[in-house]
GUKOL-891003 format. One record per residue: residue number from 1; residue in three letters; chain; x negated, y, z negated of N, C-alpha, C in turn. Coordinates in Angstrom, 3 decimals, decimal comma. Each point is the difference from the previous one (the first is absolute). Last residue first. Layout:
% GUKOL-891003
 num residuo cadena       nX       nY       nZ      caX      caY      caZ       cX       cY       cZ
 NUM     ALA      A        X        Y        Z        X        Y        Z        X        Y        Z
...
% end
This chain:
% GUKOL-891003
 num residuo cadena       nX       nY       nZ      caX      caY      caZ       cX       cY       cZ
 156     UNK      A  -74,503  100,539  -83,399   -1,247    1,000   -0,142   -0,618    1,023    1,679
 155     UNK      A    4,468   -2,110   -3,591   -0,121    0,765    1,203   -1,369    0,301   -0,242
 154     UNK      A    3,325   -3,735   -2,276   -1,543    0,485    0,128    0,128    0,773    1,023
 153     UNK      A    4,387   -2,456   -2,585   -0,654    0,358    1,476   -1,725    0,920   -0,852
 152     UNK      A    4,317   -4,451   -1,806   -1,120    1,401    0,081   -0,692    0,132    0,889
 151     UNK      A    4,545   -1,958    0,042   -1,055   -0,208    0,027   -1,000    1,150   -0,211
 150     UNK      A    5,380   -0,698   -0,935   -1,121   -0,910   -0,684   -1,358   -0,323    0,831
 149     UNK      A    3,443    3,342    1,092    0,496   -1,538    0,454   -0,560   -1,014   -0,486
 148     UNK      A   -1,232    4,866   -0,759    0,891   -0,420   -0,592    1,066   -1,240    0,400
 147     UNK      A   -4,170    1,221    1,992   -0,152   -0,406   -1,314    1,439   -0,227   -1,135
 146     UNK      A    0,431    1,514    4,213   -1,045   -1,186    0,646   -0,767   -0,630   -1,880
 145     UNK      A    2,389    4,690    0,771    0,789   -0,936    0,492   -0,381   -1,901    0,260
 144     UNK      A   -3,102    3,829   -0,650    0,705    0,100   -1,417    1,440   -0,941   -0,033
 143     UNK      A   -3,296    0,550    3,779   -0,714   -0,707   -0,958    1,264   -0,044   -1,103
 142     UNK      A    1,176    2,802    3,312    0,034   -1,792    0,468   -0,733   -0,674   -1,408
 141     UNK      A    0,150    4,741   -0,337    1,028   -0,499   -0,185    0,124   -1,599    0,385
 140     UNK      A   -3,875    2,586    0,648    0,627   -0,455   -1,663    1,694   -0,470   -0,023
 139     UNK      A   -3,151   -1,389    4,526    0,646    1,455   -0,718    0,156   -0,121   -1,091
 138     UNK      A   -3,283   -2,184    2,890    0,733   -0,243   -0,457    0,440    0,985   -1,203
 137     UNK      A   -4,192    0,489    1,835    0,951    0,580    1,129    1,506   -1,001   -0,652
 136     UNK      A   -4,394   -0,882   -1,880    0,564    1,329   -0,765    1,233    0,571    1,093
 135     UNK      A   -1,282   -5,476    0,281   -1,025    1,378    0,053    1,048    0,916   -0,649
 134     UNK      A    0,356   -5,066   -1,964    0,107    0,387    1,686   -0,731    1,672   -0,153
 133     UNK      A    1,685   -4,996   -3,020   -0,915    1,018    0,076   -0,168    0,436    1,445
 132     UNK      A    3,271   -2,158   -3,985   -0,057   -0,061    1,803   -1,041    1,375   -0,568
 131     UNK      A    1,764   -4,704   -3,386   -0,829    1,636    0,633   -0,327    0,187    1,485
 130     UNK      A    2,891   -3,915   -1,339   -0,897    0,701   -1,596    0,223    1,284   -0,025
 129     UNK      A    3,033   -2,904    3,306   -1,121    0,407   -0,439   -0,423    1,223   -0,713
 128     UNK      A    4,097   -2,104    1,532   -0,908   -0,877    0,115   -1,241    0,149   -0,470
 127     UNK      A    3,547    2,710    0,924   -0,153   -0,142   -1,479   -0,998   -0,901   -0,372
 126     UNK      A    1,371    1,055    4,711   -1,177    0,654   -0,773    0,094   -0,258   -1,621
 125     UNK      A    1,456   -3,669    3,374    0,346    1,184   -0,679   -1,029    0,844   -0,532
 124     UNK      A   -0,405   -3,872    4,201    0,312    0,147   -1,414    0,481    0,959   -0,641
 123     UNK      A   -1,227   -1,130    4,193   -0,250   -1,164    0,040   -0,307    0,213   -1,765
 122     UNK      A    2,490    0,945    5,491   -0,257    0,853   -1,290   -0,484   -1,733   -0,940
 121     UNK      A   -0,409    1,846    5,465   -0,006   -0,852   -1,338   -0,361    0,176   -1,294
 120     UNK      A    0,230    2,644    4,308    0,679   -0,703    0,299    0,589   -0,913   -1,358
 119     UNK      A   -1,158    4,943   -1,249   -0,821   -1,007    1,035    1,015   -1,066   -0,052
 118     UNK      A   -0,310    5,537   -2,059    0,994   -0,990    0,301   -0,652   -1,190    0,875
 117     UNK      A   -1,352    4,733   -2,726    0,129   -0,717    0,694    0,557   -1,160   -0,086
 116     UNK      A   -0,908    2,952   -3,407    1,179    0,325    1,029    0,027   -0,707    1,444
 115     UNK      A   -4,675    0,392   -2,381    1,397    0,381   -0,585    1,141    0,363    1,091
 114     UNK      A   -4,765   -0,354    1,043    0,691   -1,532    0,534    1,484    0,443   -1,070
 113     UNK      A   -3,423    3,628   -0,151    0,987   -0,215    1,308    0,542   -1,344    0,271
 112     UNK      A   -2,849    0,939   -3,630    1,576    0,423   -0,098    0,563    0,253    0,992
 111     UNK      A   -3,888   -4,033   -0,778    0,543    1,117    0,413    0,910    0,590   -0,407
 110     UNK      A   -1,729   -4,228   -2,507    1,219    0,607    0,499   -0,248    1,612    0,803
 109     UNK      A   -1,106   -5,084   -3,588   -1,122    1,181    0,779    1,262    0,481    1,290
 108     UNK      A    1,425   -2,279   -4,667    0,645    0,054    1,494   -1,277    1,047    0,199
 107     UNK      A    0,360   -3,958   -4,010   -0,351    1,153    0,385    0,166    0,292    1,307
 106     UNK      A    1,310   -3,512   -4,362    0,073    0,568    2,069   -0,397    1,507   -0,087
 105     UNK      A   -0,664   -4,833   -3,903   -0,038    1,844   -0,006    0,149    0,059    1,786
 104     UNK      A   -0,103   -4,405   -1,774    0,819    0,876   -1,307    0,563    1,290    0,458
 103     UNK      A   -0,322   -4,077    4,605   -1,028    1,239   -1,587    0,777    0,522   -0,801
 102     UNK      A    1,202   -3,598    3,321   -1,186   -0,602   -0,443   -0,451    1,532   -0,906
 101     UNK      A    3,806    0,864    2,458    0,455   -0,989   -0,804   -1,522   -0,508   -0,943
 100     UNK      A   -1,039    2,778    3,641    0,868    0,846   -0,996    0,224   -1,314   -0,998
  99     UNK      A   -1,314   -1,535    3,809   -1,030    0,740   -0,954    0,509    0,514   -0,900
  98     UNK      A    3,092   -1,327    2,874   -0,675   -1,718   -0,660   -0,985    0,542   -0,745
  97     UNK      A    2,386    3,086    2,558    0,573   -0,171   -1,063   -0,317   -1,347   -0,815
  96     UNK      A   -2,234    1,242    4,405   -0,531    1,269   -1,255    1,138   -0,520   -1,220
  95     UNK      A    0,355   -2,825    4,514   -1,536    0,277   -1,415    0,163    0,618   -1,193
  94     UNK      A    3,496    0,410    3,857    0,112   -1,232   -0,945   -1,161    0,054   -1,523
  93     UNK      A    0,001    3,306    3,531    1,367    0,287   -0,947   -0,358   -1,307   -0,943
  92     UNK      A   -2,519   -0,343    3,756   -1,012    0,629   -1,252    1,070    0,491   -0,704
  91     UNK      A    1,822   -2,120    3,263   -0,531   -1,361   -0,754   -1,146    1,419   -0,936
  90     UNK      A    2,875    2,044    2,824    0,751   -0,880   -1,240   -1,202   -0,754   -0,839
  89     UNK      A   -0,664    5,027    2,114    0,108   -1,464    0,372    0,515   -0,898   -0,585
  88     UNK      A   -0,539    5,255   -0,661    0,942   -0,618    1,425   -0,303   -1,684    0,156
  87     UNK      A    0,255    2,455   -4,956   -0,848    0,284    0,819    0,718   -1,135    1,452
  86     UNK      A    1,266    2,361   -5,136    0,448   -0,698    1,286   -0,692    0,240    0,790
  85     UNK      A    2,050    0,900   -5,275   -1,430    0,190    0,792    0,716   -0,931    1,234
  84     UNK      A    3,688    2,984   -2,382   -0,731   -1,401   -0,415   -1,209    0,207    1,157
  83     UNK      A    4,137    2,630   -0,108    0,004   -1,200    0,961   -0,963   -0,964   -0,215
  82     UNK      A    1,254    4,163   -2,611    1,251   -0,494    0,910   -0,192   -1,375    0,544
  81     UNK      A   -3,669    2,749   -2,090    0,907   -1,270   -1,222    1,293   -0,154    1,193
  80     UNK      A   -4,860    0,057    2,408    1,191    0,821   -0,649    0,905   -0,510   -0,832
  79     UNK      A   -3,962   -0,814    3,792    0,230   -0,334   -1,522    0,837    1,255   -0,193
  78     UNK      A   -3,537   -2,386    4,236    0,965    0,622   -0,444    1,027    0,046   -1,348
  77     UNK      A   -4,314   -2,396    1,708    0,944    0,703    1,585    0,389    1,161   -0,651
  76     UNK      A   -2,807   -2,647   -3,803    0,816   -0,196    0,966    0,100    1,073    1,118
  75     UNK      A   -3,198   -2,995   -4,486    0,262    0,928    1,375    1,541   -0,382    0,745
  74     UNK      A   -2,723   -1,120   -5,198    0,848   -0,067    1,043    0,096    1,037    1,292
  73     UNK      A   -2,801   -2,364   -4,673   -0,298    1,049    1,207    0,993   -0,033    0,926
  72     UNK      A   -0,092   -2,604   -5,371   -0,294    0,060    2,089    0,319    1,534    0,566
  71     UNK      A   -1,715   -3,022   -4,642    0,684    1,386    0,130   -0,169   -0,615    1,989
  70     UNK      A   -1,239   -3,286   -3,824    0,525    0,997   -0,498    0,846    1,152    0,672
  69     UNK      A    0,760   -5,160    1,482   -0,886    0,909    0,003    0,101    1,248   -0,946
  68     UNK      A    0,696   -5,538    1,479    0,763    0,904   -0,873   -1,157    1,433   -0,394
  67     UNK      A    1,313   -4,802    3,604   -1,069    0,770   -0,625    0,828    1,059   -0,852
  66     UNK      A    1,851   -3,405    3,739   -0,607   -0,867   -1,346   -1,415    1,182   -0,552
  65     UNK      A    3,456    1,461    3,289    0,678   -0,400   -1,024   -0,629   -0,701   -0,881
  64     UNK      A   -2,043    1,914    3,274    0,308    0,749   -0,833    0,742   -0,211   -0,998
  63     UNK      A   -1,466   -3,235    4,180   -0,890    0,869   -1,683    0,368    0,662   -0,928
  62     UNK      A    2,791   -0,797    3,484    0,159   -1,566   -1,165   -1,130    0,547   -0,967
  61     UNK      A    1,546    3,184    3,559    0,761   -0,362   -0,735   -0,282   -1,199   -1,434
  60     UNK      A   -2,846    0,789    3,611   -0,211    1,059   -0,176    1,221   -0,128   -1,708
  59     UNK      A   -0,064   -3,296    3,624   -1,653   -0,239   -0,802    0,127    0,994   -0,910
  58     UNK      A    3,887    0,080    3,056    0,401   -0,913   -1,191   -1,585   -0,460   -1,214
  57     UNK      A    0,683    4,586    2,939    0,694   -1,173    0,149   -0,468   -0,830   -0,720
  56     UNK      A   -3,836    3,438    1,176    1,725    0,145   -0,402    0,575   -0,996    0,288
  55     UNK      A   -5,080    2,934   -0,239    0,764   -1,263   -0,319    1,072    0,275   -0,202
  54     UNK      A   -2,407    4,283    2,706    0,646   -0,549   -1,202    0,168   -1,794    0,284
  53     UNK      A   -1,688    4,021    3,224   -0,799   -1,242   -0,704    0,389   -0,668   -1,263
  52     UNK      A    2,885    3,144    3,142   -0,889    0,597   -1,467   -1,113   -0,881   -0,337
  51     UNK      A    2,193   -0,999    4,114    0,287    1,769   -0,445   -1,072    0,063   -0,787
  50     UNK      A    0,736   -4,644    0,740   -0,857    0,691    0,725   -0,159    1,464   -0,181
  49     UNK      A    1,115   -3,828   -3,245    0,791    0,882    1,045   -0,848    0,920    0,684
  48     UNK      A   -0,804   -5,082   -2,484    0,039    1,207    0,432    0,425    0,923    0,631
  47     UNK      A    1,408   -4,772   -2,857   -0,080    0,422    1,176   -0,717    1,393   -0,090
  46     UNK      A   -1,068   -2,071   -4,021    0,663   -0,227    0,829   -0,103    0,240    1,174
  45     UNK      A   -2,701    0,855   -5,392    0,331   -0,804    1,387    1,092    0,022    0,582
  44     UNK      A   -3,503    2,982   -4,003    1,733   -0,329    0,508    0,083   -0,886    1,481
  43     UNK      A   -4,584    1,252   -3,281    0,827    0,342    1,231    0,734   -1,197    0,606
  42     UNK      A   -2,896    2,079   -4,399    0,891   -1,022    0,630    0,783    0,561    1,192
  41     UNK      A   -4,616    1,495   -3,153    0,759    0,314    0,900    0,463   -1,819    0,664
  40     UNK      A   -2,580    2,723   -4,371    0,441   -1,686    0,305    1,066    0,752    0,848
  39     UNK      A   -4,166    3,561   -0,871    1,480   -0,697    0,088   -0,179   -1,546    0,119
  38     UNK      A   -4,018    3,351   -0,358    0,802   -0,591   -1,133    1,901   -0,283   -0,294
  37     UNK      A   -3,259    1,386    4,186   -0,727   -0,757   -1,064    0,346   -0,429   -1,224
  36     UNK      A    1,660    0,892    5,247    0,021    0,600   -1,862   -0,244   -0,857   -0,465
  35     UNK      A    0,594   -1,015    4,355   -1,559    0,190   -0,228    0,356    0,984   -1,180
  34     UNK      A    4,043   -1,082    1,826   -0,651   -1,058    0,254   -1,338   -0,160   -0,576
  33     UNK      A    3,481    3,268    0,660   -0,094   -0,325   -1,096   -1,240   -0,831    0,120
  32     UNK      A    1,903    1,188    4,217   -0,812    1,314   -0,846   -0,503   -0,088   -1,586
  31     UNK      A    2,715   -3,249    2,598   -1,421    0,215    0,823   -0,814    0,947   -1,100
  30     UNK      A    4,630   -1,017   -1,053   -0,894   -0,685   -0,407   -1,299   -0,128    0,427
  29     UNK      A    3,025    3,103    0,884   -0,422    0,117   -1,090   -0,622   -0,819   -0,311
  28     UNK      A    1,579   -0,743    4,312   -0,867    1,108    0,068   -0,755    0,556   -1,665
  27     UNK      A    3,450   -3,172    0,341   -1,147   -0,410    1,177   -1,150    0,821   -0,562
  26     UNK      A    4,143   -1,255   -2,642    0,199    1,185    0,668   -1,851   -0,292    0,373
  25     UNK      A    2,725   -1,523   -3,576    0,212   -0,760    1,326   -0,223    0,699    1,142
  24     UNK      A   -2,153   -0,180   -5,407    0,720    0,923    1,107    0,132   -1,424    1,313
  23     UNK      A   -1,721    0,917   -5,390    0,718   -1,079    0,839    0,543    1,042    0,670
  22     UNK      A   -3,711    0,359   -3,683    0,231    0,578    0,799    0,959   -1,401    0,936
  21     UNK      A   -3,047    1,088   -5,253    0,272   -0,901    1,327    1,640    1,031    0,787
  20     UNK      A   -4,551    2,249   -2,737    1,652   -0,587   -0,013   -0,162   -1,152    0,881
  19     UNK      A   -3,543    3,708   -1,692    0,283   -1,289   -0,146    1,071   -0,644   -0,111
  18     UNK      A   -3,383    4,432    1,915    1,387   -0,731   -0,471   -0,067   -1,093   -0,240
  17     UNK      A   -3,519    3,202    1,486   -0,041   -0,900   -0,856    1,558   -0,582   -0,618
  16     UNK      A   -0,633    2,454    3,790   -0,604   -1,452    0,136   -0,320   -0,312   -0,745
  15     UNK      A    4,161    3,038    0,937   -1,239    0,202   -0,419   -0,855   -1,588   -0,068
  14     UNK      A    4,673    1,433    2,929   -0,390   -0,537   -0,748   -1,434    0,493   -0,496
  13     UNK      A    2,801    1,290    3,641   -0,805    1,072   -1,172   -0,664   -0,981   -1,197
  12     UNK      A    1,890   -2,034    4,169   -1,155    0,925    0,154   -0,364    0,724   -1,044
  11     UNK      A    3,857   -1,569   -0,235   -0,602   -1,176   -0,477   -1,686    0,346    0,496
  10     UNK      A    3,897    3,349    0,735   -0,437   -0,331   -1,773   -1,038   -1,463    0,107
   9     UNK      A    1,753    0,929    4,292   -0,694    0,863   -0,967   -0,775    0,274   -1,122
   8     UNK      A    3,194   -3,598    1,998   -1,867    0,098    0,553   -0,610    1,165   -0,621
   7     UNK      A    5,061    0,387   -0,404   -1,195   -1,311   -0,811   -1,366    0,488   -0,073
   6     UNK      A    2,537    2,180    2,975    0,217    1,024   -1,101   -0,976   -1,302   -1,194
   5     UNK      A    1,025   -1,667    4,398   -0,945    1,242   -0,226   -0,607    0,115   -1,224
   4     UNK      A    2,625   -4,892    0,604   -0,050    1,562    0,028   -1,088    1,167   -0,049
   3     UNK      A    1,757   -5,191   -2,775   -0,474    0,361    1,573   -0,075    1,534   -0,132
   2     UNK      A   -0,208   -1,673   -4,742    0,916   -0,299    1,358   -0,776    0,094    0,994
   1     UNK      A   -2,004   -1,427   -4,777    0,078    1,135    0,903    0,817   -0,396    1,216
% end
């Protein structure tokens, strides 16, 4: 699980009889994970960023490179096939493409108001990923443009 709102979310929805293991660099998910009863929760090391409570820089980078995950949860700023996901900081620019690299499956948790946006640091392609899941306010036409760049979109 990435850093991020839109994360924490879904990781709140978790059900407590789940049984996954769980790797986030991300503070706050790992607080909230912490007392599930049926996770193996790993939490990601490095520098912290204060903004987001995210691990980042070179602790954040090296885990990810020694693990291999089924599916990740990605968050960003901003996403469009013109310009690719991108959120305003570097060193969490840096992270998120060390997670990505570590999973089979990307999944983008995604407002449709972060579409079309633009942030300081871009920190991959949307082809990059699997499935973008975001709300019903993303237009048919963006979705139909956004799949035909090779990602499938979910509007719920």
């Amino acid at each position: 699980l990435d850093a991020g709102t839109t994360v924490a979310r879904l990781a709140a929805a978790l059900p407590l009889d789940s049984e996954l293991t769980v790797v986030t660099h991300s503070l706050p998910i790992a607080a909230r994970l912490a007392d599930h009863p049926g996770l193996q929760l790993h939490l990601v090391g490095g520098r912290v960023r204060h903004r987001t409570r995210a691990a980042v820089d070179a602790g954040a980078l090296r885990a990810y490179g020694e693990i291999r995950a089924d599916v990740l949860f990605v968050a960003a700023n901003g996403f469009s096939t013109e310009h690719g996901l991108t959120t305003p900081d570097l060193a969490e620019a840096a992270a998120k493409p060390a997670a990505v690299a570590a999973a089979r499956r990307v999944l983008l948790l995604a407002d449709s108001d972060k579409h079309g946006q633009e942030h300081f640091a871009r920190f991959g392609d949307l082809d990059d990923v699997d499935l973008l899941i975001t709300d019903s306010a993303l237009s048919s036409e963006d979705a139909a443009a956004i799949e035909r760049a090779g990602t499938e979109v979910v509007r719920a």
